[in-house]
Each structure stands twice: as C-alpha cells, then as structure tokens.
C-alpha positions as CSV (number, residue, x, y, z in Angstrom):
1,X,94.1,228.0,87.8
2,X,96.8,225.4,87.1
3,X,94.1,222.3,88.9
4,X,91.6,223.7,86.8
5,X,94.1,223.2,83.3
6,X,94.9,220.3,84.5
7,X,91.9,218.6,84.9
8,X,90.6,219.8,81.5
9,X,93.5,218.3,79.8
10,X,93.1,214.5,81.8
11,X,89.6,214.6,80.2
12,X,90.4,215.7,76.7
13,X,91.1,212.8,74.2
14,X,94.3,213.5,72.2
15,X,93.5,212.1,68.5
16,X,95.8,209.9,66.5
17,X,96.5,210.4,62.7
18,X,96.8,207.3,60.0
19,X,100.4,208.3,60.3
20,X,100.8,208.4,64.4
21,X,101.3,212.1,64.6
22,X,98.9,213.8,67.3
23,X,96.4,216.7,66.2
24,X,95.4,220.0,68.0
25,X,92.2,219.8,69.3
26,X,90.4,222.7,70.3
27,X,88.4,222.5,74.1
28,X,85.2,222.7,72.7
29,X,86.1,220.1,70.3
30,X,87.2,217.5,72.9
31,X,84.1,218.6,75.2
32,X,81.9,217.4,72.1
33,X,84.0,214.7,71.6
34,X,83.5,213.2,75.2
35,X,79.7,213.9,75.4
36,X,79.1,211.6,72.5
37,X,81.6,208.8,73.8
38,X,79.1,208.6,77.3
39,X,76.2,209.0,74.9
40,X,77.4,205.8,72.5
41,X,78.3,203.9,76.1
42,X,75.0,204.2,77.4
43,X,73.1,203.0,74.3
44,X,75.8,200.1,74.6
45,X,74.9,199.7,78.5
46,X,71.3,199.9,77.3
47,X,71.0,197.5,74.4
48,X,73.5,195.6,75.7
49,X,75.4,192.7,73.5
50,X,73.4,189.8,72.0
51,X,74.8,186.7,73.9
52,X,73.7,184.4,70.7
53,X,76.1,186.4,68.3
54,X,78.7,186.4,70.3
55,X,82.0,184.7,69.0
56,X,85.2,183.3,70.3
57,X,88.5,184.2,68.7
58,X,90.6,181.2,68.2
59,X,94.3,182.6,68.0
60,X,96.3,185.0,69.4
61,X,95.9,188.5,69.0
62,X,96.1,189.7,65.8
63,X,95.0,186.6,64.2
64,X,93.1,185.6,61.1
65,X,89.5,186.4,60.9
66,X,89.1,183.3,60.1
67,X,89.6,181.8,63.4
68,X,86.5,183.9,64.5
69,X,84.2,180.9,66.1
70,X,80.2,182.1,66.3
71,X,79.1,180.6,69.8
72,X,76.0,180.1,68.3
73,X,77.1,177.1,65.9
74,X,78.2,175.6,69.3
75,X,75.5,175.7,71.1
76,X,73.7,174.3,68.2
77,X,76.0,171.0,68.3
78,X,75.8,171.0,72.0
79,X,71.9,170.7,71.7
80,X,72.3,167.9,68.9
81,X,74.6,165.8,70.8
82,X,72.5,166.0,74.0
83,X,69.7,164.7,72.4
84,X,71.0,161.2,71.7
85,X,68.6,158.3,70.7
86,X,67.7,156.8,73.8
87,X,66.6,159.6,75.3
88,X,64.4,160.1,72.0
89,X,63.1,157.2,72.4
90,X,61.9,157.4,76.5
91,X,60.8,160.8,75.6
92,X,58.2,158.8,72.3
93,X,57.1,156.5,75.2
94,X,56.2,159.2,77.8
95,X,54.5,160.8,75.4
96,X,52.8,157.8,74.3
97,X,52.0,156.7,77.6
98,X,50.5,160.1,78.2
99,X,48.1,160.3,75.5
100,X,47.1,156.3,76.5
101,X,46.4,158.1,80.2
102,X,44.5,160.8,78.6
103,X,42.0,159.1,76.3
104,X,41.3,156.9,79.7
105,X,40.5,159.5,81.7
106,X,38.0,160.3,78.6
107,X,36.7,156.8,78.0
108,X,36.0,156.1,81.8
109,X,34.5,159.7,82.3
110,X,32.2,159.0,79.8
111,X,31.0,155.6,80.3
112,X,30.7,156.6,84.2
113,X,28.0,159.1,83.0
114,X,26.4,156.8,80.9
115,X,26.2,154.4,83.3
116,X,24.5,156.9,86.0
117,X,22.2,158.4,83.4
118,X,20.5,154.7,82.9
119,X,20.8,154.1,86.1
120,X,18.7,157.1,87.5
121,X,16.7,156.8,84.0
122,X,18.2,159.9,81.9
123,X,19.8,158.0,79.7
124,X,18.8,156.0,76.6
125,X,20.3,152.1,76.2
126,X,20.7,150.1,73.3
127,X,19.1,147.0,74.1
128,X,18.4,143.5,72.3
129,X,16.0,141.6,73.9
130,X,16.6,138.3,72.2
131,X,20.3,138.0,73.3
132,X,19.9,139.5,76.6
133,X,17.3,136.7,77.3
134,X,19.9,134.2,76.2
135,X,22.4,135.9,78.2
136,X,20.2,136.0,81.8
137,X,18.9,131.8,80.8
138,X,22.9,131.0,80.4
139,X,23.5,132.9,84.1
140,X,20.8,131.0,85.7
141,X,21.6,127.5,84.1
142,X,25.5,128.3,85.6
143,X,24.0,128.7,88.8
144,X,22.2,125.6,88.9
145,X,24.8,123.8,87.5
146,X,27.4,125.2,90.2
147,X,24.7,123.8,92.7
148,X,25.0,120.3,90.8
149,X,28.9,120.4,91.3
150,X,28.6,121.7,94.9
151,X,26.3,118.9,95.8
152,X,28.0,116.1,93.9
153,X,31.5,117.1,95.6
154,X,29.5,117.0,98.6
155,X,28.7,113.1,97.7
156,X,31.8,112.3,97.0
157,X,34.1,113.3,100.4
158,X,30.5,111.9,102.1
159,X,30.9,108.0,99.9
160,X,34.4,108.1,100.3
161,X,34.2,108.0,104.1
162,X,31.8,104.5,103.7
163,X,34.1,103.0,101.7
164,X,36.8,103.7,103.9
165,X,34.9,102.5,106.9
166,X,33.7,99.8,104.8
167,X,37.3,99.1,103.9
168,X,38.5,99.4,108.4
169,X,35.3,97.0,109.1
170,X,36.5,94.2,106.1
171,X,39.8,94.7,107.6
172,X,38.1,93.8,111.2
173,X,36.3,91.1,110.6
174,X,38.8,89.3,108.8
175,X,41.5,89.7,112.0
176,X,38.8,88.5,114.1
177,X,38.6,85.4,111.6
178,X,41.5,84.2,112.1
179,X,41.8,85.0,115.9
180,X,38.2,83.2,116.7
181,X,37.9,79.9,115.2
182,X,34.4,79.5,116.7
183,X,33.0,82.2,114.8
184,X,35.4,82.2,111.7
185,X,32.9,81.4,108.9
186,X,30.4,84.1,110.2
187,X,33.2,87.0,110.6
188,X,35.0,85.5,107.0
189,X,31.9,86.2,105.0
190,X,31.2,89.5,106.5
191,X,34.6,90.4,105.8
192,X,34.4,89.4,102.2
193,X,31.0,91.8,101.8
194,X,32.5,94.3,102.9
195,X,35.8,94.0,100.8
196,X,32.8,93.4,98.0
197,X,31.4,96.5,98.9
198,X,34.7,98.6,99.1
199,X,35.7,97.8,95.6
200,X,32.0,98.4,94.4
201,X,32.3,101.9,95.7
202,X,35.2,102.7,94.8
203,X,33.8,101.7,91.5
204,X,31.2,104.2,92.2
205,X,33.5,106.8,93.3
206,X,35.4,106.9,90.3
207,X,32.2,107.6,88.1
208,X,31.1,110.3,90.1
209,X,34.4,112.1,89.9
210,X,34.6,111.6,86.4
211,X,30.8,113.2,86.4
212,X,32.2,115.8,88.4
213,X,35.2,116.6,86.8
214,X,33.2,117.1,83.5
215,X,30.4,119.5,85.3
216,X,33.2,121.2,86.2
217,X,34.8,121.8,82.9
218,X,31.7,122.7,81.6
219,X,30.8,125.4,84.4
220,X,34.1,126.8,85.4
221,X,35.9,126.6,81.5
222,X,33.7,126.5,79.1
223,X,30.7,128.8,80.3
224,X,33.1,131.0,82.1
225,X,34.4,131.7,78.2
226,X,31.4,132.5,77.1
227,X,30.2,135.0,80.1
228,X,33.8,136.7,80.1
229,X,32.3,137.4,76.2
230,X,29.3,138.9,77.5
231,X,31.1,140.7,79.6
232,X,33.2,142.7,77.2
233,X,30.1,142.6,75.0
234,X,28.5,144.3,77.8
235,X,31.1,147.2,78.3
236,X,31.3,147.3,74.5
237,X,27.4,148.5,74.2
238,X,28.4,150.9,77.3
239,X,30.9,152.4,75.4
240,X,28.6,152.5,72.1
241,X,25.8,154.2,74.3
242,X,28.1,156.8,76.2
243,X,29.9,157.8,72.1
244,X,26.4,158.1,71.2
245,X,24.6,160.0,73.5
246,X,28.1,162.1,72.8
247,X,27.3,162.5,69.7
248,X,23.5,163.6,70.1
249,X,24.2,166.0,72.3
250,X,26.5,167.9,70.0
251,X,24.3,167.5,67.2
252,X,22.1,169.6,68.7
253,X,24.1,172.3,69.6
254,X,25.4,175.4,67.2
255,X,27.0,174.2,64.0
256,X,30.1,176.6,64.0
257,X,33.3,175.6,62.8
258,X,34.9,174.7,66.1
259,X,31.9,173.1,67.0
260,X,31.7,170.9,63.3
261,X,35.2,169.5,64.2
262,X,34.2,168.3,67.3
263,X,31.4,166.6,65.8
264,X,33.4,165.0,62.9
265,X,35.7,163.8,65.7
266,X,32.7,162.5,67.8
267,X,31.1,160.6,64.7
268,X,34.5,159.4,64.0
269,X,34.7,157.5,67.8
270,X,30.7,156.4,67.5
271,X,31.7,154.6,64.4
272,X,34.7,152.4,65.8
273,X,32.5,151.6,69.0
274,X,30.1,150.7,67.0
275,X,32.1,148.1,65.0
276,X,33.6,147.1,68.2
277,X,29.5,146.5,69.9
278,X,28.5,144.5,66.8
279,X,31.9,142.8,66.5
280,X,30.9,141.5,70.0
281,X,27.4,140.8,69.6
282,X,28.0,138.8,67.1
283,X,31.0,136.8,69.3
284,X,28.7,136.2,71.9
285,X,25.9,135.1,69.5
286,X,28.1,132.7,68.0
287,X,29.3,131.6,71.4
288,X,25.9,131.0,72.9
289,X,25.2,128.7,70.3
290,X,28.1,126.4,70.2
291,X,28.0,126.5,74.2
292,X,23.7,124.8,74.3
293,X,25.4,122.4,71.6
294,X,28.2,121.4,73.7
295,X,26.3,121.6,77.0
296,X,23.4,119.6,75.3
297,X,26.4,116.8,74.6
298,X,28.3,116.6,77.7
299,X,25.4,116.4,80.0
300,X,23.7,113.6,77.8
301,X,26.4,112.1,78.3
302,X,27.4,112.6,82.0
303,X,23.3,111.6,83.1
304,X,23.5,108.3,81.5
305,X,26.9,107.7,83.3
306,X,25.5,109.0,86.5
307,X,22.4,106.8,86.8
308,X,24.0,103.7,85.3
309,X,26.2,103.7,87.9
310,X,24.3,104.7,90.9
311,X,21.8,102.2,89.6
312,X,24.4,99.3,89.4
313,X,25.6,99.8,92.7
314,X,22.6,100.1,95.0
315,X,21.7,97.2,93.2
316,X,24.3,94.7,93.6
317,X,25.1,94.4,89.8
318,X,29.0,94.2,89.8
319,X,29.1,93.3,86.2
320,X,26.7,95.9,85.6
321,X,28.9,98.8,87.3
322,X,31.8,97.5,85.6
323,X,30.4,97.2,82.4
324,X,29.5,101.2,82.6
325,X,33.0,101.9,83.4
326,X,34.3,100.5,80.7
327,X,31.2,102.0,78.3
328,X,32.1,105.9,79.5
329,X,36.2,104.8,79.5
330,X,36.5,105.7,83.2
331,X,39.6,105.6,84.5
332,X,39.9,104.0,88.2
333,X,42.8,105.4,90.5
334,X,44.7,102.1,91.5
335,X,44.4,101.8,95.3
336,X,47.1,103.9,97.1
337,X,47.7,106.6,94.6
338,X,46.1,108.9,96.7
339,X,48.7,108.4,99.5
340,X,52.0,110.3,99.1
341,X,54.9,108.2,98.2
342,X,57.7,107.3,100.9
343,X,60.3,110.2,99.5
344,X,57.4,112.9,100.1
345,X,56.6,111.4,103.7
346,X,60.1,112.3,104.4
C-alpha cells in the first residue's frame, strides 16, 4: 500500500503559484494533468520543430530578447556569399554553351533529314538553274586548270634537268679544251653552245615558273574563294530547305494554341535562313562574276608569256626571249640561289 502511494505521488506534478507557494492538488487532478502533458509531447514529437525558424540565442541565460538570432537570416547570407561573381559568370557560360549544343543537335538533325529526303526523292529542293550551271562550269574549269598546273610543274623539274646536263656537258667540253690542244677549237665551241643553251633555258625556266606560279594563284587562291562561297551557299539552301519543309509540315497540321506557337517559332527560323540563302546567293553571284573577269585577265596574260617564250627559245632568238622577260617583268633567280648558303650546310 505504501509502493503503491508512493508511486502515485513520483508521477503527480506539484504546481507552483506566482508567489512560489505549492497548491493541493487532488489525484484526479494530477492524473488529468499528466494525460494532457504526453498528449501535447506527442503532437510536438509529431509535428516536430521547423528547422527554418529556428533561432540562436546570443547571450547568456536570461538575456535580452534582442539577442534572439533567426537562423534563417543566416542561411540567407551564407547562400549570397557562396554565390560570388565568378562562379556567376562560369554558370552564364555553361548555360550558354548548352543552349549553343542544343540548337545543334536541332540544326544538324534537321538538315540530315533534308538531306536523305532529296536524296531518296521525298523531299522538295530549292534550285536555281542559272547559278548552279555557273557553279558546275567553274568546277570543271578548276579541274582543267589543276591539270594545266600539274603538267606545267611536270615541265619544269623535266627542263631543269637539261639545263643542268646542258650546264655538266659545257662544263666538259671546256676541261677537255684546255687539256687537248688538238681538238681545242672543236670542244671550245661546243662548250660555248652549251653555256648558250644553259642560260637560254634558264631564261625559259624562269617564265614557266612565273606562268606557273600565277595558274597557281588563280586555282588554289582565288577560285578556291569562290568555291568555299559555294560551299556555304550550298549548306545555306540546305538549311533554307530543311526550315521549310519544317514549316509545311506544321502548317498542315491542327491549328491549336500549342501548335500556333510552334508555328510562329518555325516561320520565325524560315525567315532568318532565308536571308542567310539569299545573302549567299547573292555573294556567290557577285563572286562568279569578278572571278571570269579576273581569270579572263590573268590567263590572257600568262598565254602570251607562255608562247613568247617557248617560241623564242626553240628558236634561237636570244633577244627575243629576253625581250619577253623584260615585257612580262619576270624576275630571274641569279644562279646559285637555289643552293643553301655555307652557314645552313653546316
């Protein structure tokens, strides 16, 4: 009976008055009172505390209220300071860089279906006849022209051999001059037709490298300018046909809202492809043009020296050759430049 009192009593709470004196509770009273103490824990337990209104108490116990610090305010300013400028700025480029990947991947699917629904025959083209004619005559005049420089390189290593033998022989004859007095007159003149040869062709030599060299600015430099043109003209109308086939194939689909957007944003992206094709077409026009000019020029100009100087040589004509030097304002290579100097040989 005692255990029994005893017990009761270490459950019971003992209430204490504004003035510190104790009050006479009743056991029903502190029963009641301890029921709803667990009931108020477990809806604490239950809802438990909001971790982003908690606060920090900056003094001692019994402090101010004022010294009450709301974590959340801190958190805030961590967040702020973590995010510092730099990393702002790498995070604008990823982003950037992202959305550059992205409208790729877009671009290149598109134009790769395009591209295999002319090839099987699906798929409309836009085509103009009178510049793609232009464009396949300039292709085969490059390649002709690249035969022209191939062959006249060919010339070139093939004549500069001669002359070099021509050059050893003349070198020949006149040791053998001086070493046989019985036939010195016959091995002097040969000697001095062959030195007359050597510096005719090397005469010869420097006209067809100056023909060359020009062929070769015109063909590698100048046409090459033009086709690279005609090659982003050429992925431009790509582009133009892949944004418009797009765009044709949404316009004949539903017309709800989601479906108008899309087709606002497809006729927004036909339009600046299409500026882009035109913009192109016209570049390439423009080019082709001033490129027949040129080319008419430069190989008027190249022919004459070509034949002029074949013809002067393989007929004798010295003055003649030099004269068509000196008409074209070629440039001869004084003998020996091609050799390295003595500081390279070593």
């Amino acid at each position: 009976m005692a255990d029994s009192i005893m017990s009761k009593a270490a459950t019971m709470e003992i209430p204490i008055n504004s003035n510190g004196d104790t009050g006479t509770l009743t056991e029903d009273d502190s029963l009641e009172q301890v029921s709803q103490s667990q009931l108020d824990l477990q809806q604490v337990m239950v809802s438990g505390p909001n971790l982003n209104e908690t606060s920090i108490v900056s003094g001692g116990y019994g402090g101010p209220a004022g010294g009450i610090i709301p974590t959340s305010s801190i958190k805030g300013s961590s967040n702020h300071n973590s995010n510092s400028p730099s990393e702002e700025v790498t995070r604008g480029v990823a982003v950037e860089k992202l959305d550059s990947v992205k409208k790729w991947g877009i671009n290149t699917y598109k134009c790769t279906k395009q591209m295999f629904s002319e090839r099987f025959g699906r798929g409309s083209r836009t085509v103009d006849l009178e510049l793609e004619a232009q464009i396949d005559v300039l292709r085969d005049t490059k390649s002709k022209y690249e035969n022209i420089l191939r062959l006249a390189t060919a010339l070139i290593d093939h004549f500069h051999s001669m002359v070099q033998t021509q050059q050893a022989l003349g070198d020949t004859f006149t040791d053998l001059s001086q070493k046989s007095p019985e036939l010195q007159d016959e091995f002097g003149y040969n000697a001095e037709t062959q030195k007359l040869l050597c510096k005719n062709g090397e005469a010869l030599l420097g006209a067809i490298t100056f023909f060359v060299s020009s062929i070769n600015t015109l063909v590698n430099k100048t046409m090459e300018d033009t086709l690279m043109t005609i090659r982003l003209y050429e992925n431009a109308r790509l582009e133009f046909d892949a944004y418009r086939s797009d765009l044709e194939e949404l316009s004949l689909g539903p017309r709800d809202a989601a479906t108008m957007v899309r087709i606002e944003m497809a006729q927004h992206d036909y339009q600046i492809h299409r500026d882009k094709y035109e913009r192109l077409r016209s570049d390439v026009t423009i080019k082709l043009k001033f490129l027949e000019e040129n080319k008419v020029k430069v190989m008027h100009k190249q022919l004459l020296l070509f034949h002029n100087a074949i013809s002067a040589y393989f007929a004798g004509n010295q003055q003649q050759l030099e004269q068509t030097l000196i008409q074209f304002n070629v440039k001869l290579k004084p003998p020996g430049s091609d050799k390295p100097s003595w500081l390279e040989e070593q």
